[in-house]
Kinemage of the C-alpha trace (Angstrom):
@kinemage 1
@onewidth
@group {chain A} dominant
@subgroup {mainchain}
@vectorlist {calphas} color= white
{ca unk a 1} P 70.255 101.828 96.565
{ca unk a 2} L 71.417 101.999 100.403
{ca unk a 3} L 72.206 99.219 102.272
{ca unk a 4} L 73.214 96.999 99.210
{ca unk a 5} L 76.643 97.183 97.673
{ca unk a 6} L 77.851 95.464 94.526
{ca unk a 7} L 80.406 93.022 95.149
{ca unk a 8} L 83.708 93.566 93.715
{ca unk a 9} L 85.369 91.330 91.309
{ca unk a 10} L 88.022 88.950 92.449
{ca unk a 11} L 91.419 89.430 90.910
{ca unk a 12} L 92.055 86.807 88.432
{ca unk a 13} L 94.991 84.589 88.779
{ca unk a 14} L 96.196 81.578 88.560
{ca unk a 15} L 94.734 78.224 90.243
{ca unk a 16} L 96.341 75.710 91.785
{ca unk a 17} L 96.679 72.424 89.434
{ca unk a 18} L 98.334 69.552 91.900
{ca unk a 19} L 100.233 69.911 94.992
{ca unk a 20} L 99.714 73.513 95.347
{ca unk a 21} L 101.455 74.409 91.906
{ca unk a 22} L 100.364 76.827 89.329
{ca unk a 23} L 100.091 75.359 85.799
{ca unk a 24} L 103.329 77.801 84.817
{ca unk a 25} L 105.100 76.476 87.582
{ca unk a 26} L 104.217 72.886 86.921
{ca unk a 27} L 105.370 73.309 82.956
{ca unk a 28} L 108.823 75.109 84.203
{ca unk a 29} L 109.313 72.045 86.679
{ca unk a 30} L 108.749 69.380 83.823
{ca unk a 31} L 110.920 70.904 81.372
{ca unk a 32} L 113.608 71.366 84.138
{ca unk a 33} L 113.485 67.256 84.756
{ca unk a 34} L 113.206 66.980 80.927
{ca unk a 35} L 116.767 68.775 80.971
{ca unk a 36} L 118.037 66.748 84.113
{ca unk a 37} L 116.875 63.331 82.000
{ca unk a 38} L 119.165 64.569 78.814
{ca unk a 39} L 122.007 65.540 80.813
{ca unk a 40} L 121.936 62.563 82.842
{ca unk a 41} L 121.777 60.628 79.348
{ca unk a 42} L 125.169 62.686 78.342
{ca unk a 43} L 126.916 63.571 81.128
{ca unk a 44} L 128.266 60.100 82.594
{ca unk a 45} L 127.911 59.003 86.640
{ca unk a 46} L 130.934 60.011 88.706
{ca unk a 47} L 132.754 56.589 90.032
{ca unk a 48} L 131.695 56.339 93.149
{ca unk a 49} L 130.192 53.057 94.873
{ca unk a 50} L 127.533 55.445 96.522
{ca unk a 51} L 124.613 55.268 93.875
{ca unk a 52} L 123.013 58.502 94.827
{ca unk a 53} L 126.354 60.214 95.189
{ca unk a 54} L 127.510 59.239 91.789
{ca unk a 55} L 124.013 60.645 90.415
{ca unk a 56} L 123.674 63.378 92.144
{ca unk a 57} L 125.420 66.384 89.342
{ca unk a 58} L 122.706 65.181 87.051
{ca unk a 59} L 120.216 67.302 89.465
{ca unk a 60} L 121.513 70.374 88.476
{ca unk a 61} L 119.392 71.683 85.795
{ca unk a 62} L 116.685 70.643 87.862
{ca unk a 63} L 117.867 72.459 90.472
{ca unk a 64} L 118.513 75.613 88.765
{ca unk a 65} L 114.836 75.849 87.328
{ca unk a 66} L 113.746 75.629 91.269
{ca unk a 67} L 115.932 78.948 92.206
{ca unk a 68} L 114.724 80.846 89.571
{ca unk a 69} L 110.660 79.701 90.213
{ca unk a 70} L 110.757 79.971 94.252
{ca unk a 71} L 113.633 82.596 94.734
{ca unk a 72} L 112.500 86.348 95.797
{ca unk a 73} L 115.203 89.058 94.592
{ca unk a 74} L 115.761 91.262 97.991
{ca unk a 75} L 115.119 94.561 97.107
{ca unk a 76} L 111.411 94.338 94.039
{ca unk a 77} L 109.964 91.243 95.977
{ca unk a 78} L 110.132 89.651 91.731
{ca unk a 79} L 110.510 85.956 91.523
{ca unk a 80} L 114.326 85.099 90.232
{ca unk a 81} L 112.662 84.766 86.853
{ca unk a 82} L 110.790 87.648 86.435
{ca unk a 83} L 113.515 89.918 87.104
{ca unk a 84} L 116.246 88.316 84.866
{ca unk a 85} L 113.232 89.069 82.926
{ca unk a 86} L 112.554 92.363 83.234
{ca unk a 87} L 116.345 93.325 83.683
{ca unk a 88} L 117.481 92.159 80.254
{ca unk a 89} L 113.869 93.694 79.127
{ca unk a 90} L 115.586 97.054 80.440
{ca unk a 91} L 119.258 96.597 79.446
{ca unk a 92} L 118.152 95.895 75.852
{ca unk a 93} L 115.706 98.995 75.881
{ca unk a 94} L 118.407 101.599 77.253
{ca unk a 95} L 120.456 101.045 73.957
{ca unk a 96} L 118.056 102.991 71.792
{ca unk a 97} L 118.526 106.619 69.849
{ca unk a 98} L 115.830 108.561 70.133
{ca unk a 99} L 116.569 111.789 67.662
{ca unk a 100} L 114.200 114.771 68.374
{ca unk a 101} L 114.518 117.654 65.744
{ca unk a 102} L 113.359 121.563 66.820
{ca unk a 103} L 110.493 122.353 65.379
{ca unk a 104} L 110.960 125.630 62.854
């Protein structure tokens, strides 16, 4: 009819949880301070008087799982993750045969 219009749909995607995180991102930060906690309970302090010093190499797993959820790769706009991703996706794909025979 004129004059009305239907209303497109919204794009789903994914809601914010708590403090502006998406549940994926909230599950990937967790497990990355799940892996700081077990290293920490491995890996011994460094001898320093400093207490956070001395503690601070146990951050790094936790840090790592930060780069890959907030860091853009330059040239697709992809999170860090998602192209790792779709780059060993691609690498593993490119290995295949593919045997055509002419048809008689």
């Amino acid at each position: 009819m004129y004059g009305q219009q239907h209303p497109l749909m919204e794009k789903p995607g994914y809601s914010k949880v708590v403090w502006g995180l998406t549940f994926p991102q909230l599950i990937a930060i967790l497990i990355g301070g799940k892996l700081s906690y077990e290293f920490a309970k491995v890996v011994p302090a460094i001898p320093i008087n400093n207490v956070v010093i001395a503690h601070v190499h146990h951050l790094i797993p936790l840090a790592l799982t930060l780069i890959l959820l907030y860091t853009r790769e330059q040239k697709t706009g992809l999170l860090l993750y998602q192209y790792i991703f779709c780059w060993i996706k691609f690498k593993l794909k490119q290995n295949r045969i593919f045997v055509w025979k002419r048809p008689i």
